[in-house]
C-alpha positions as CSV (number, residue, x, y, z in Angstrom):
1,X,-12.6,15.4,-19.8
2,X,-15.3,14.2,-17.9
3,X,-13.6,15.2,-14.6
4,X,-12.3,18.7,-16.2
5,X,-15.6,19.8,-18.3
6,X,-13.5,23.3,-19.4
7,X,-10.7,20.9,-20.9
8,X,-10.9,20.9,-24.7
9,X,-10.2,17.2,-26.6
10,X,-6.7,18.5,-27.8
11,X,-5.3,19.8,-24.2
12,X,-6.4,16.1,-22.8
13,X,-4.9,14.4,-25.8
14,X,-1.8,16.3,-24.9
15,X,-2.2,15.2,-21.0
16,X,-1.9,12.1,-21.6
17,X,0.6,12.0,-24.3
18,X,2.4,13.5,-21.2
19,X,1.3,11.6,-18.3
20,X,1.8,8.3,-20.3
21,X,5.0,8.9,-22.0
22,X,7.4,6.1,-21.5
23,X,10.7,8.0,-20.9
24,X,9.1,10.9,-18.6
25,X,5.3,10.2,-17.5
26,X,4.2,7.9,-15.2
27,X,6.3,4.9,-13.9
28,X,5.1,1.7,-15.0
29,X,6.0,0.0,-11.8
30,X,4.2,2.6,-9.2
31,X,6.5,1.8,-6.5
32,X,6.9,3.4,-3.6
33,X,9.8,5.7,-2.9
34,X,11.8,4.8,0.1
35,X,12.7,8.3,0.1
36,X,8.8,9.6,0.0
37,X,8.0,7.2,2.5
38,X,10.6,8.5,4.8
39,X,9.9,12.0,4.1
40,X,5.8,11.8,5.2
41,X,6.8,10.1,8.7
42,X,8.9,12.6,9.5
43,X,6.2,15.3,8.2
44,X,3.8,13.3,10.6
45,X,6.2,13.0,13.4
46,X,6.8,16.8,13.6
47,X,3.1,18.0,12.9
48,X,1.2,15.0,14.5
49,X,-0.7,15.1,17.2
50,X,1.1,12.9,19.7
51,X,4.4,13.8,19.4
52,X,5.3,10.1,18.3
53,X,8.8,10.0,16.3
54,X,7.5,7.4,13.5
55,X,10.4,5.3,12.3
56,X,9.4,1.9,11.4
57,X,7.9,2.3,7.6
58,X,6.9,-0.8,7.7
59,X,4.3,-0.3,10.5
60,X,2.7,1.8,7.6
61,X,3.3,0.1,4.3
62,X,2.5,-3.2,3.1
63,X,4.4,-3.8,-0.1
64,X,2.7,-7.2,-0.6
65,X,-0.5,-5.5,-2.5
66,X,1.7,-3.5,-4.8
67,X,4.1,-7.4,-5.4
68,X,0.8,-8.8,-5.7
69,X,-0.3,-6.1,-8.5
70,X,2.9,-6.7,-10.5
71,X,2.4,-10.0,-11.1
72,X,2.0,-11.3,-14.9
């Protein structure tokens, strides 16, 4: 609410109800998709300035802070 000052108590209640619902909100885990991933370089790849194919997602992502997150 203190981001959204028009949101009323019960409509941000509801949000995260929503956003934090085990079944259908957020994913616990917050990995990255493969498939996201993939879709953004080739985004970049057409629309960038260089005209650079990207194709090496790891060049881009470092999954060792998200491993390092997930630990207990």
């Amino acid at each position: 609410m203190k981001y959204v000052p028009n949101m009323s108590a019960q409509i941000a209640a509801q949000s995260c109800d929503l956003l934090l619902d085990p079944q259908s909100g957020f994913f616990s885990d917050v990995q990255l998709d493969d498939k996201g991933i993939q879709a953004v370089m080739d985004l970049r790849s057409k629309l960038g300035d260089n005209g650079q194919k990207l194709t090496d997602a790891s060049k881009y992502v470092d999954k060792r802070f998200w491993q390092k997150a997930m630990q207990p």
